[in-house]
C-alpha positions in Angstrom: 19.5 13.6 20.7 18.5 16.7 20.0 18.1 15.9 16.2 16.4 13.2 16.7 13.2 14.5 18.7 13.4 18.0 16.5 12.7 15.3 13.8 10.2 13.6 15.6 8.3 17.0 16.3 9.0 18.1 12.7 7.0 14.5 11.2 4.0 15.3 14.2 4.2 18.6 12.4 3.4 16.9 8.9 0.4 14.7 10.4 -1.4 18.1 11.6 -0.6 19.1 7.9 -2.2 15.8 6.5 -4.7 16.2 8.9 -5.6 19.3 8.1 -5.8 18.5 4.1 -8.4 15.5 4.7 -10.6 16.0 7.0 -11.6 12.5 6.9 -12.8 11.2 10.6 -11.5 7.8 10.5 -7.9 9.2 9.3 -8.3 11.7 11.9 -8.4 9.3 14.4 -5.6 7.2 13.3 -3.5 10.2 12.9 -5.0 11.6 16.3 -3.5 8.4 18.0 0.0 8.4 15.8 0.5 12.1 16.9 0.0 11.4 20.5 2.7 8.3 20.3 4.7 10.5 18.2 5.1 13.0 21.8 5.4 9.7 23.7 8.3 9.1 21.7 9.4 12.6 21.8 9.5 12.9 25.5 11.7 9.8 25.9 14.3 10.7 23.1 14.4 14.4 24.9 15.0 12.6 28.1 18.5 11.4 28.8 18.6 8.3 29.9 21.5 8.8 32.6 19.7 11.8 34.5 16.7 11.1 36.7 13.5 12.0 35.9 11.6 14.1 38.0 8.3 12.9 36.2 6.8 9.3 35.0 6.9 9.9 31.2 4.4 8.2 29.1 5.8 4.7 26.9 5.3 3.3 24.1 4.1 -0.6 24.2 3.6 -3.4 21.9 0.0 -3.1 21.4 1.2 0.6 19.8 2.6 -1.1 17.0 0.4 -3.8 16.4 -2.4 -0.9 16.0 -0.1 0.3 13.0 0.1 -3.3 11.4 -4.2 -3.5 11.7 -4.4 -0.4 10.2 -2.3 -1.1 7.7 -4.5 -4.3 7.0 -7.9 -2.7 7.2 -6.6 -0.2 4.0 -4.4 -3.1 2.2 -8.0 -5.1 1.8 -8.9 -2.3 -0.4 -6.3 -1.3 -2.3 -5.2 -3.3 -5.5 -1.8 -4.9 -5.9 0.6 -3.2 -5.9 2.9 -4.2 -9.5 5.2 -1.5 -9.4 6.9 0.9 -7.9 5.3 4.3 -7.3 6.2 8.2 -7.5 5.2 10.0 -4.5 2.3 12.4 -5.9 -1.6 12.2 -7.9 -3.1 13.8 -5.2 -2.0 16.3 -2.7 -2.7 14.6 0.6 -1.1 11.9 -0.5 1.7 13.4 -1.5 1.8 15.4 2.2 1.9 11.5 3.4 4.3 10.7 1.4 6.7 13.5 2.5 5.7 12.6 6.5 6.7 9.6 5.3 10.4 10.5 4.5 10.7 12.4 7.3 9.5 9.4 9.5 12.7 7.7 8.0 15.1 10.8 8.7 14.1 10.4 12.5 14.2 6.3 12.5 18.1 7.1 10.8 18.6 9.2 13.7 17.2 7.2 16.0 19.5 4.5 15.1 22.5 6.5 14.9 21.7 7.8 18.6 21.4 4.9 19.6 24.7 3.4 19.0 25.7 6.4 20.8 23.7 5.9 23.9 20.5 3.6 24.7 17.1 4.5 24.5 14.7 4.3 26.8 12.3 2.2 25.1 13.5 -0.8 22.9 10.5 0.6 20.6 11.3 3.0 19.6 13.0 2.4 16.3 10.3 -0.5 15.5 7.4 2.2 15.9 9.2 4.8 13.6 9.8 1.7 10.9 6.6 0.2 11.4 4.5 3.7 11.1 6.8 4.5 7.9 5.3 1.8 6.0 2.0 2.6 7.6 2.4 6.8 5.8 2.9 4.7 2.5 -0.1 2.9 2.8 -2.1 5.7 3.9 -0.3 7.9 1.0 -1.7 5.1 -1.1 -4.9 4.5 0.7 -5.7 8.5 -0.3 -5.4 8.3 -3.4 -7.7 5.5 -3.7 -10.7 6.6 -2.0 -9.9 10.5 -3.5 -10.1 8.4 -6.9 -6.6 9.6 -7.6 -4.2 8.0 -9.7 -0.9 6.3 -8.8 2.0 7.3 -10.9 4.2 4.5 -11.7 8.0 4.6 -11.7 9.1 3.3 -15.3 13.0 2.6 -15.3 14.6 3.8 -18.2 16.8 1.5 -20.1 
């Protein structure tokens, strides 16, 4: 348990980092609204689920992962095809996304692993950490297109 919100604090960290290194408004807010989730989520994994609460915590809801999927939409109609596979790096906001990114993952593995241990409190959970994942990829992607960076392609060798 513990893990798993010290994660989730250490990938809110990495937002105010990304934040901090773009000072773009309209990412701001995104990130603004991920961050806030991201204590949501941090409360209720800190919280065992066996001991009352003294409190009403705040939840996640549905509508907190479909605003990850239209965001996700609104970059993906600018951003061309993606034909290969791509090297985190080309631009150093981006690549602070794509580490948030990773660590995103490291708390949706714990997440998982906790709970098989013991239930969460919010079936979303573990869809919100997934789903925002693939939202720091496009956003890793997204800033490198509008910082006119360039992608790095990964080229197998054979």
């Amino acid at each position: 348990r513990i893990e798993s919100y010290g994660t989730v604090d250490e990938l809110n960290s990495f937002l105010g980092l990304l934040n901090d290194t773009l000072q773009d408004d309209v990412i701001t807010l995104s990130i603004r609204t991920i961050q806030d989730r991201l204590f949501t989520i941090g409360a209720e994994l800190a919280t065992s689920p066996v001991k009352e609460v003294k409190m009403k915590l705040p939840d996640l809801h549905q509508e907190d992962l479909d605003y990850l999927e239209k965001e996700m939409d609104k970059m993906n109609e600018q951003l061309p095809e993606m034909r290969n596979f791509i090297l985190p790096g080309g631009q150093q906001a981006a690549s602070v996304a794509h580490i948030a990114r990773c660590v995103c993952r490291k708390a949706e593995r714990l997440c998982v692993v906790l709970q098989e241990q013991e239930p969460l409190s919010s079936d979303l959970i573990i869809p919100y950490l997934n789903r925002l994942s693939d939202y720091l990829f496009v956003l890793a992607r997204y800033i490198t297109h509008i910082r006119k960076g360039v992608e790095i392609p990964w080229r197998a060798r054979i």
